[in-house]
C-alpha positions as CSV (number, residue, x, y, z in Angstrom):
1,X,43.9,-44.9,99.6
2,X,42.4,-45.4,103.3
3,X,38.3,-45.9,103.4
4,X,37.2,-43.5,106.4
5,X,34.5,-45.3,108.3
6,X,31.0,-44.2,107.0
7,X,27.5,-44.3,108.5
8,X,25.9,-47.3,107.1
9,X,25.5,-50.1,110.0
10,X,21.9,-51.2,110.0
11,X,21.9,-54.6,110.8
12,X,23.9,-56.4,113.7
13,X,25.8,-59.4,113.7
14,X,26.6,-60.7,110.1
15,X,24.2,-60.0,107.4
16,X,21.9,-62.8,106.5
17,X,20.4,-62.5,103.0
18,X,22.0,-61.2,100.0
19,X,20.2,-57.9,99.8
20,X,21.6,-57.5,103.6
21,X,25.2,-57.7,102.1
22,X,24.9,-55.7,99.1
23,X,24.0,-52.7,101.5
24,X,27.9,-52.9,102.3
25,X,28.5,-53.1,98.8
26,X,31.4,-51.5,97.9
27,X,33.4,-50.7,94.4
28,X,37.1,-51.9,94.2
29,X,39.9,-50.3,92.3
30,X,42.7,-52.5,91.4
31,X,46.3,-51.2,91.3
32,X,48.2,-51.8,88.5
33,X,51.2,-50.2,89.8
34,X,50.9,-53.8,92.4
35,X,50.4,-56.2,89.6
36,X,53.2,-58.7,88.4
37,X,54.6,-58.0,85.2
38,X,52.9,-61.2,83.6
39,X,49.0,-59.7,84.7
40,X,46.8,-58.1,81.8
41,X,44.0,-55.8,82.6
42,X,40.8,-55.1,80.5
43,X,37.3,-54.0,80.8
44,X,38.2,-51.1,82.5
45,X,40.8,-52.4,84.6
46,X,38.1,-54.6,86.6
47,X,39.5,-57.7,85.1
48,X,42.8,-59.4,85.2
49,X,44.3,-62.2,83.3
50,X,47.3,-63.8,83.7
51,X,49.2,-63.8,80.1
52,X,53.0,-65.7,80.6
53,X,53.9,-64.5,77.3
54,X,53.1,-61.1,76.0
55,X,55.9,-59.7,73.8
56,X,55.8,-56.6,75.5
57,X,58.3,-55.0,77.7
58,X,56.8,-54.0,81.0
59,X,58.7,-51.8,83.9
60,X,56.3,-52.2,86.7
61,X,58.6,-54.4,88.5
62,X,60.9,-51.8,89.5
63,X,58.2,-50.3,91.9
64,X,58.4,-50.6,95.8
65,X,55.4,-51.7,95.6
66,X,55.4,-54.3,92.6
67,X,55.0,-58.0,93.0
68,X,57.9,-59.4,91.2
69,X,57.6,-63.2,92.0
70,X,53.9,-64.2,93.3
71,X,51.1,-63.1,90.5
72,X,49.2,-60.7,92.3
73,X,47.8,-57.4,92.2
74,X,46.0,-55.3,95.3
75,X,43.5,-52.7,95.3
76,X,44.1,-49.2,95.7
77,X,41.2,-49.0,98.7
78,X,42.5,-49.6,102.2
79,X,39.5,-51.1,104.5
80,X,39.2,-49.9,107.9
81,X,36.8,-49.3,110.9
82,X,33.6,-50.8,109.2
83,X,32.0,-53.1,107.0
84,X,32.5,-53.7,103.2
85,X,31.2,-56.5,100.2
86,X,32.0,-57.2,97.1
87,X,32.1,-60.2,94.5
88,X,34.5,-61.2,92.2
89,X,33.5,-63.8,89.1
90,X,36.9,-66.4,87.9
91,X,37.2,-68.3,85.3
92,X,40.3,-71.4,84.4
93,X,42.4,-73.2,86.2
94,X,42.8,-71.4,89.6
95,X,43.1,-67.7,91.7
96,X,43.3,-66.8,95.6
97,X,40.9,-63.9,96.3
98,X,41.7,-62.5,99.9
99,X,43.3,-58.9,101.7
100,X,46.3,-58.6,103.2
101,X,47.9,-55.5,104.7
102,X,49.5,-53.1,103.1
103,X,52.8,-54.1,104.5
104,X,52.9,-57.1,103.0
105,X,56.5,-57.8,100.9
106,X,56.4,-57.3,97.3
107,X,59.8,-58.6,96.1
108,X,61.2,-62.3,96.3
109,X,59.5,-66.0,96.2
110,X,59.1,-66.3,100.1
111,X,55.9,-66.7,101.6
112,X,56.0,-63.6,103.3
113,X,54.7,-62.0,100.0
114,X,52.3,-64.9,98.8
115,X,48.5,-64.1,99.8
116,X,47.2,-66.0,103.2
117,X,50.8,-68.1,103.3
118,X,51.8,-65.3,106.0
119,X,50.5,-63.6,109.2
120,X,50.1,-60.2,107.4
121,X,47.0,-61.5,104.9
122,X,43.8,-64.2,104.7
123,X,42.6,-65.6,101.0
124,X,40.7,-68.4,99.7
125,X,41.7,-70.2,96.9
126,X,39.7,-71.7,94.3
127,X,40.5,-74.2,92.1
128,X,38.1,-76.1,90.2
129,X,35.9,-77.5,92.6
130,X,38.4,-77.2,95.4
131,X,38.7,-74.4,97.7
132,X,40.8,-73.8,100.7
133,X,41.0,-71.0,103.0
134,X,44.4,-69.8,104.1
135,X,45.9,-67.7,107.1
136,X,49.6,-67.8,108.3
137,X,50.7,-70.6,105.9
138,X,47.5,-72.9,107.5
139,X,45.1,-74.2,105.0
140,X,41.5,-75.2,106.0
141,X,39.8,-77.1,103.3
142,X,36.4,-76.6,102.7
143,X,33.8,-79.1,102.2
144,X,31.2,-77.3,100.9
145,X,30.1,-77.9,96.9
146,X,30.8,-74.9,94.9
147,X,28.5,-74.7,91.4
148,X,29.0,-71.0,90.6
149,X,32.3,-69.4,89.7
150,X,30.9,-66.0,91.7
151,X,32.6,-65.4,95.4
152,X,31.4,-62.8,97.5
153,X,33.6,-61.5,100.1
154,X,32.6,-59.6,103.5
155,X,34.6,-57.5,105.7
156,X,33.9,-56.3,108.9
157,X,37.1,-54.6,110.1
158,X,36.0,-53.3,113.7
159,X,34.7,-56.8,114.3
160,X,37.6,-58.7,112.5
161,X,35.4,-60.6,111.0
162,X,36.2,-61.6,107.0
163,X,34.3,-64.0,105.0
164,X,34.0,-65.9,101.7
165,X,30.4,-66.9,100.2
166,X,29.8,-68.5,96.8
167,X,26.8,-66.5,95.0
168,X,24.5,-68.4,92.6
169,X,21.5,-66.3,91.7
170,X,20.3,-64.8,95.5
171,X,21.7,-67.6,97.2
172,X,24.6,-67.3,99.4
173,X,26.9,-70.4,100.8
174,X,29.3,-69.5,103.7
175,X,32.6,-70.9,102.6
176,X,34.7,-69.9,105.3
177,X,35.0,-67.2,108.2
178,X,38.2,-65.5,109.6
179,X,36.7,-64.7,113.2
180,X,38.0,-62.8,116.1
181,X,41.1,-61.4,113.7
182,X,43.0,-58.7,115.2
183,X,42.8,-56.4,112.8
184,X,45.2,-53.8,113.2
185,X,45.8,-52.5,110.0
186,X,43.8,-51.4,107.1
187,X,42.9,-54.2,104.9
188,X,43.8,-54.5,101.1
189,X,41.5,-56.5,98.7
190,X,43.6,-58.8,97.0
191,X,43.7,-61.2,94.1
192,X,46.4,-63.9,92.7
193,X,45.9,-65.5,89.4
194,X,47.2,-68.6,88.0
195,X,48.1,-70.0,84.3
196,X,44.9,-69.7,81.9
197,X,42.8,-68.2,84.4
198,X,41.3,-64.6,84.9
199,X,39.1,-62.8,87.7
200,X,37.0,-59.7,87.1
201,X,35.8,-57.4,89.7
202,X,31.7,-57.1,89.6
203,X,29.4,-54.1,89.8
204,X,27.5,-53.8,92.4
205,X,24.5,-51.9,93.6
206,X,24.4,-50.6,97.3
207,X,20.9,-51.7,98.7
């Protein structure tokens, strides 16, 4: 489902303070129909968990658009032409959180379907206190200490501009900007998730 462009631009440049961002806040669907076989959704399919074993027989993975190797599911929402936020809150032993396009490959183990290992998507990945940004197979790691669990994410399509923040209480730390992307497709939130972990989408309030 493509996001049309909408009115709501009222600050220039990147937004500054959290209140800033949340006016791009913006409510995330995820796709089951994208989600490896071994991912379990609850609370209202905003979170997913990553069960290996679950004694039930699943037929997802005959989809075109299925993940059948990497442990991934997209969101139904297509970004384009302006500027979006949200946050997602993880918990265990590790997830990538990023967008890729929509033509991204679903089936097989090569990197051309894992998120950020490929030139068609961007993700950071979080994993205990490390985190690493990654685009085209490159990883950048970052430096910065991470004390809350929280990542905020900010997309400005017409500017190709996509960045990760980690949210404890009002305060915001950059993680990592993608600058100066091309953009030239719509952009699909993402999320992969690793053994005993989870990720759940958050609600959010538009300022």
């Amino acid at each position: 489902t493509l996001v049309s462009p909408v009115s709501r631009d009222i600050t220039f440049g990147i937004p500054k303070t959290r209140p800033d961002f949340l006016h791009y806040a913006f409510q995330l669907t995820l796709d089951t129909d994208t989600a490896h076989r071994n991912l379990c959704f609850s609370d209202q399919n905003r979170k997913v968990t990553l069960v290996k074993s679950r004694g039930q027989s699943w037929t997802r993975s005959h989809l075109l658009k299925t993940f059948d190797f990497w442990e991934q599911v997209l969101c139904w929402e297509g970004l384009t032409g302006a500027r979006y936020y949200w946050e997602a809150d993880w918990r265990g032993k590790g997830v990538f959180i990023g967008v890729t396009y929509e033509s991204i490959q679903r089936k097989g183990r090569g990197l051309d379907s894992g998120l950020g290992y490929n030139v068609k998507s961007w993700s950071l990945q979080c994993s205990g206190t490390n985190y690493s940004a990654w685009h085209d197979n490159i990883e950048t790691k970052i430096t910065a200490k991470v004390s809350s669990p929280r990542i905020g994410v900010y997309v400005d399509h017409k500017a190709g501009t996509l960045s990760f923040y980690s949210i404890s209480d009002s305060t915001m730390i950059l993680l990592h900007s993608f600058l100066s992307e091309d953009f030239s497709e719509p952009l699909y939130p993402g999320f992969g998730v690793g053994v005993q972990s989870s990720l759940i989408l958050c609600q959010l309030e538009r300022q």
